[in-house]
N, C-alpha and C positions, 0 to 999 in steps of 0.2 A: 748314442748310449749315454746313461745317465752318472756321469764323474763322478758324484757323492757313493753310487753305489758300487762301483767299482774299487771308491778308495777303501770302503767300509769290507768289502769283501777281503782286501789284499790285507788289512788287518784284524781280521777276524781270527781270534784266539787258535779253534781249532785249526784254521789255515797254518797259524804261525807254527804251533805244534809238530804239524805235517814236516813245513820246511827244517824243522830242528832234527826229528828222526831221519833226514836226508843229510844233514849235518853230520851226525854222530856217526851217523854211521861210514859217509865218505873221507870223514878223520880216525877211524878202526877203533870208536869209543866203545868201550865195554858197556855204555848204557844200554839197557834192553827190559820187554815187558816182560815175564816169566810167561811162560806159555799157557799154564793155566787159569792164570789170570786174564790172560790178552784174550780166551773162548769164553771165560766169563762176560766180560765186557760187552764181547762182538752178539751174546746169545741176549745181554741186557738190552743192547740198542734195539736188539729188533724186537725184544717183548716189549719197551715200550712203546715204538714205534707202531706196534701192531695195535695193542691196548687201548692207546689215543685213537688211534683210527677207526678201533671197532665204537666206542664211546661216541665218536661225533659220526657213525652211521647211524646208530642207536637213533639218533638226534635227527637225522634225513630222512625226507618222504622218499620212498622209492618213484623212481621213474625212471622214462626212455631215457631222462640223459645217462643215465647211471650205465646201461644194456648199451647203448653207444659209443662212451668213455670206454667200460671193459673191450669192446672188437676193435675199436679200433687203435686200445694197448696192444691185442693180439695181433693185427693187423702189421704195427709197425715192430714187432719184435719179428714175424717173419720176414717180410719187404727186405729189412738192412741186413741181418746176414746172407740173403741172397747175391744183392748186387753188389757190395761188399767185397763179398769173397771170389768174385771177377776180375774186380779193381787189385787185390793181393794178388790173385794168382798169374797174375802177368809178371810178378817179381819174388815172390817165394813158393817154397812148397806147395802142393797141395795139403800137406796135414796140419803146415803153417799159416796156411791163409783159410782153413776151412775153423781151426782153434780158436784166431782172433777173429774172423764173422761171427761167429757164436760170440767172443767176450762183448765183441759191439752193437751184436743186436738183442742179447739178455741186459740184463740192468745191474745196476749197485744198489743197496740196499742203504748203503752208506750217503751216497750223493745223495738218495732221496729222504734222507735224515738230514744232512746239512741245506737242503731245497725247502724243506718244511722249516725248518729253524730259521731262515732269508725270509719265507713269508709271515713268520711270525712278531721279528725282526719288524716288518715292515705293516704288523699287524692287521694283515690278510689271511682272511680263510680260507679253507678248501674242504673238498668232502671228504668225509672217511672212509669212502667204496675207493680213494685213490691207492689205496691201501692193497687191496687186494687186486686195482690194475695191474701193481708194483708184481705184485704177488704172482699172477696170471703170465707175465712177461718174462719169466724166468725161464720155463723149458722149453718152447716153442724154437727159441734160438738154438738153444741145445740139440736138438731134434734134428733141426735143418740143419746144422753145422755139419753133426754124422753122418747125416745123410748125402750130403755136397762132397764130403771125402771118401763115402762109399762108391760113390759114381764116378766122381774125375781122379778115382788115384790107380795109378799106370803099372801100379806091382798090385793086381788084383787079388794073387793067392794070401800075401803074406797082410796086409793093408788095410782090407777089404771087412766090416765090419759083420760078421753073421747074424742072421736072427735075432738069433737066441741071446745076444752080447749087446746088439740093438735095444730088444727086449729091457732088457736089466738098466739100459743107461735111462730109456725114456721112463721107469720105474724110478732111478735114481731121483729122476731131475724134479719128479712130484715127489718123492718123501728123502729130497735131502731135506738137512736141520735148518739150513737157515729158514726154507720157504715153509717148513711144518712149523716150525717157530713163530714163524709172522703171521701167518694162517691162524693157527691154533688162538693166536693171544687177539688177533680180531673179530674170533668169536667170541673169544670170556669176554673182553668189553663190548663186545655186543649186547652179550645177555646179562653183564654187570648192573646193579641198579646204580643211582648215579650214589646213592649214599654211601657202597661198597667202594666205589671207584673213590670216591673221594681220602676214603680210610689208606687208600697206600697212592694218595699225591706227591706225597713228597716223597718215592721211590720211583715214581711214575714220570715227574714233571721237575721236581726240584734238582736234584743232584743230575739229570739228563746232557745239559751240556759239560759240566767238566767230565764223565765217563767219554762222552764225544771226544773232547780233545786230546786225552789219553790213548784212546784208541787211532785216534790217527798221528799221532806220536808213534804207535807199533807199526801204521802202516807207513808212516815215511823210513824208519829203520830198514823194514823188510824191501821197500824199494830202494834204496841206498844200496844196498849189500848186491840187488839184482843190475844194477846198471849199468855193469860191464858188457854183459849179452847183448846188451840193449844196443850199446854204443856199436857193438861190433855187425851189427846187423844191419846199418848203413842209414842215409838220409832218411829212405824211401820211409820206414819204418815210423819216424819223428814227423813226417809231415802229414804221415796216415792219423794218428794219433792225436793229433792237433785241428785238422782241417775236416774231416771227417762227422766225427762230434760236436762241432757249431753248424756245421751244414745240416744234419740228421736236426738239433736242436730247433735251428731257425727254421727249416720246412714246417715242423710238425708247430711252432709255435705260431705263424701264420693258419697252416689247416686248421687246426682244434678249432676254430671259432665257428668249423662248422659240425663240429662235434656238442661244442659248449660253449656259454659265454661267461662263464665261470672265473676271473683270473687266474685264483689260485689253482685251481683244478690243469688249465691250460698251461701252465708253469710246471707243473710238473709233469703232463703228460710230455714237456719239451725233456726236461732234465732228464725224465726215465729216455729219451730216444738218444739222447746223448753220451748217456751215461756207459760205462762198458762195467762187464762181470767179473771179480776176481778171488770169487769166492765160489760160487756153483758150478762156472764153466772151467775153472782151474781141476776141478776135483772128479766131474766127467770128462774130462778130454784124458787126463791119466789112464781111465780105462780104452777111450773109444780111439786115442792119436796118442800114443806115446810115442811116438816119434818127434811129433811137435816139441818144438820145446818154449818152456813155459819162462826161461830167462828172455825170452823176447816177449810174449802175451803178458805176462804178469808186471813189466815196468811201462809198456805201453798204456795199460787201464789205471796204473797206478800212479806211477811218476810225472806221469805225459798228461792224458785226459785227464785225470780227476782235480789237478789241479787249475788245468786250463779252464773248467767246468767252474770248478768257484770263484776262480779270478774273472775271467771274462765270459763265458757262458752263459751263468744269473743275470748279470745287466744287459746280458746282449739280450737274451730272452724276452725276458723283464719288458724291456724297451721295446722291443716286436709288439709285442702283445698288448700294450697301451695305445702303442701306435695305430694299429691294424684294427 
């Protein structure tokens, strides 16, 4: 693993950000984002992230690698909440280990903001169809999660997800905000000419990383305040969370090459398998597993993995993927 990029990672502004909203909040500081600000922010990140993405597809020849990147996003966003939620259910719930397969086999939107800003960082490209990989990888987990705990859960009357409630989540999971957001904003820069794109850069590009590290400023708070659950939930939980996520990472960063020979493309196809949900799968498992409970999913993707992700995940990847 490459030490310069590691160290660069551990201080990297919005990293440090993170560890402060874990700060404040483990010392019962009154700092906090207002909430209407904190969906501002979270709906900014992905308009630009989407917007950049559609602009540099604009810019790409379509081809097979493009059809092969997207199945085999979807490929691996099925695969890991399947075997996944085997590895959990030897030790929690069924509504608990079907909840967290879903947040680890859908993605962040977030990681693959701070993934794209590392290869920029490092001033490497990538396509902008990774965009709507990202995009693509979102319900598929979802899907499977409900479905994994409609099957193996043992109080079938009360549990057991219907139809009709099935229906509504997999409906959820394509027109929740964040993915219609990122969606939406990778066609206007699609079909943006580059002159229009240009006229709002500096809302696009310029102010993008300090919105970044404010924003995960609100997400270190909101995991702070959740890590009591967390703790009480035992080892099993913490080693799932950590080991997991470079595993998933380092497989898919190895295979991609026979996806792509792309780096950057390859790096993120890692970081999205890495990555866990705590945004889309939080907000359909309310409907589909209220029983689960989300004080253990929600410090898990947040506290655990997404750190582990920026600290040592990027160079692990990184370094795979030069290597290989």
């Amino acid at each position: 693993m490459n030490v310069n990029l590691l160290i660069e990672n551990l201080t990297n502004p919005a990293l440090l950000f993170f560890v402060l909203g874990i700060i404040a909040a483990r010392l019962k500081s009154d700092l906090k984002i207002p909430a209407n600000s904190s969906k501002f922010i979270s709906l900014y990140l992905l308009f630009a992230i989407g917007f950049k993405g559609g602009q540099e597809l604009s810019h790409s020849h379509f081809s097979l690698e493009i059809i092969w990147s997207v199945l085999f996003g979807i490929f691996i966003a099925c695969i890991i909440p399947v075997y996944t939620f085997f590895i959990l259910k030897r030790k929690l719930s069924v509504d608990n280990a079907g909840a967290i397969a879903a947040s680890y086999g859908s993605v962040s939107a977030v990681t693959f903001v701070a993934a794209a800003t590392f290869l920029e960082m490092q001033q490497i490209n990538f396509g902008g169809h990774m965009v709507a990989v990202m995009a693509l990888m979102e319900a598929p987990a979802i899907i499977i999660g409900v479905l994994l705990i409609r099957i193996y859960s043992a109080e079938k009357n009360n549990v057991v997800v219907n139809e009709s409630k099935l229906g509504s989540i997999v409906a959820h999971s394509f027109t929740n905000g964040s993915v219609i957001m990122i969606l939406g904003s990778l066609v206007i820069g699609l079909i943006t000419s580059h002159s229009g794109a240009e006229g709002i850069k500096p809302f696009t590009t310029d102010i993008f990383k300090g919105f970044l590290a404010i924003f995960l400023l609100d997400m270190g708070i909101v995991s702070g305040k959740k890590l009591n659950d967390f703790f009480k939930s035992g080892w099993f939980t913490a080693v799932f969370a950590i080991v997991i996520p470079l595993f998933n990472g380092s497989c898919v960063a190895l295979l991609s090459s026979f996806v792509t020979d792309d780096t950057g493309n390859r790096f993120l196809l890692s970081i999205l398998a890495a990555s866990a949900s705590y945004i889309a799968v939080p907000a359909a498992m309310k409907l589909a597993a209220p029983r689960a409970n989300p004080g253990i999913y929600l410090p898990m993707a947040l506290a655990v993995t997404f750190p582990i992700n920026i600290t040592l995940g990027m160079p692990l990847f990184f370094s795979l993927i030069e290597w290989s």
